[in-house]
C-alpha positions as CSV (number, residue, x, y, z in Angstrom):
1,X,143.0,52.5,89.9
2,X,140.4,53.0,86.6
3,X,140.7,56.4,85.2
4,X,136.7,57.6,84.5
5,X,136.5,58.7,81.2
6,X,136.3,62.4,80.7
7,X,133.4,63.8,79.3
8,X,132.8,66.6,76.4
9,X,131.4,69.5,78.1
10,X,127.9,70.6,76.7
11,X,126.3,73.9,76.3
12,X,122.6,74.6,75.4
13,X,121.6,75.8,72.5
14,X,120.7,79.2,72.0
15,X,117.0,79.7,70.5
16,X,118.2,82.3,67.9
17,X,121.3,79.4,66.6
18,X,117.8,76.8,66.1
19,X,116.3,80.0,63.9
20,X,119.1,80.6,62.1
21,X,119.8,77.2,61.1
22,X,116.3,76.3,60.1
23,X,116.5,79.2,57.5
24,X,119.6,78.0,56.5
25,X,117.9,74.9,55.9
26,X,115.1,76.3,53.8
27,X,117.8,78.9,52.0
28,X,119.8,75.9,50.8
29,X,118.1,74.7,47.5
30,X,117.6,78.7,46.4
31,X,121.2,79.0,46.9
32,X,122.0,75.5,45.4
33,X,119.7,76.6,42.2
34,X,121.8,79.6,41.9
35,X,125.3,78.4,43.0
36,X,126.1,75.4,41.6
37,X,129.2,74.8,40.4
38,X,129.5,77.0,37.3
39,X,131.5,79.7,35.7
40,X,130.9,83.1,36.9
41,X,128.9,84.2,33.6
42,X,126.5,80.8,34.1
43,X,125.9,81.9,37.7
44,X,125.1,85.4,37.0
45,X,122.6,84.4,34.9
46,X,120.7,81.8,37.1
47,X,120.6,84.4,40.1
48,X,119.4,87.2,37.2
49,X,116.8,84.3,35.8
50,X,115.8,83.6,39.1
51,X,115.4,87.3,40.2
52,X,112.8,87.5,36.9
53,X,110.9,84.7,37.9
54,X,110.0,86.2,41.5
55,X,109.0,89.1,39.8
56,X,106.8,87.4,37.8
57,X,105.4,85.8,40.7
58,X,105.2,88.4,42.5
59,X,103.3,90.9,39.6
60,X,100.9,87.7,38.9
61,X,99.6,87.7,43.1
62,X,99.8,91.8,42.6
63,X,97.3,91.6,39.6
64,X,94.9,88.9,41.2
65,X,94.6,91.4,44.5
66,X,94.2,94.2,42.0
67,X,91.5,92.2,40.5
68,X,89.8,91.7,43.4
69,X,90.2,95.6,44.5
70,X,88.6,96.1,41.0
71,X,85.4,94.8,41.7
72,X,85.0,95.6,45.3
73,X,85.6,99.4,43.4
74,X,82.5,98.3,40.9
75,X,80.6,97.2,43.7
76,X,80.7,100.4,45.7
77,X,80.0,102.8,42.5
78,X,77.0,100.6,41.8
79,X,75.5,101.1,45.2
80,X,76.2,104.9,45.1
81,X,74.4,105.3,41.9
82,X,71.3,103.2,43.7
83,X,71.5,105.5,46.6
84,X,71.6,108.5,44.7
85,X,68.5,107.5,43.0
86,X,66.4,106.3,46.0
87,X,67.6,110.2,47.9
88,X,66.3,111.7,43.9
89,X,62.7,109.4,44.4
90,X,62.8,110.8,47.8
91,X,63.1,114.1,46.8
92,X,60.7,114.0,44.7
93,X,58.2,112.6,46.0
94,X,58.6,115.2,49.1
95,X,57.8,117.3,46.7
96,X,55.0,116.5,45.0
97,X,53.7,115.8,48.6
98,X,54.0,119.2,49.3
99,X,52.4,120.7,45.6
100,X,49.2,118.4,47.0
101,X,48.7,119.7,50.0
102,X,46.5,122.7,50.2
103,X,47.5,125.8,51.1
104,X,46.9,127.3,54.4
């Protein structure tokens, strides 16, 4: 009589544990910057240095958007100033029509 072996029970894996681990994954060398193993002083000032350096990231992509913004702005103040001079032309040349035609 061989005993069968017994075998480790198995349960699938939930989607959201997959998620979760994968940002675990791509949180590790953020937290590894800023936790290493340090006094508390060092490690205060790599999460505050790291903090900066997203902002300054972050205002850099705000300016270039800005910049764009900027000169779609341009764009749309030069074509108003064209259409208010082709609806002054119009105007007068209405008019002027109107001065040459006789008078009835």
């Amino acid at each position: 009589m061989v005993a069968e072996p017994v075998k480790a029970a198995t349960y699938p894996v939930h989607p959201l544990a997959r998620i979760s681990g994968a940002m675990r994954r791509l949180n590790n060398p953020v937290a590894n910057f800023v936790a290493v193993t340090a006094t508390g002083r060092n490690q205060a000032v790599r999460g505050v240095s790291a903090f900066i350096a997203l902002l300054i990231v972050l205002g850099g992509i705000g300016l270039y958007h800005l910049g764009g913004i900027n000169q779609h702005t341009q764009e749309l103040i030069r074509n108003e100033r064209r259409i208010a001079d082709y609806e002054q032309l119009q105007r007068q040349s209405h008019h002027l029509l109107i001065a040459t035609l006789p008078h009835c």
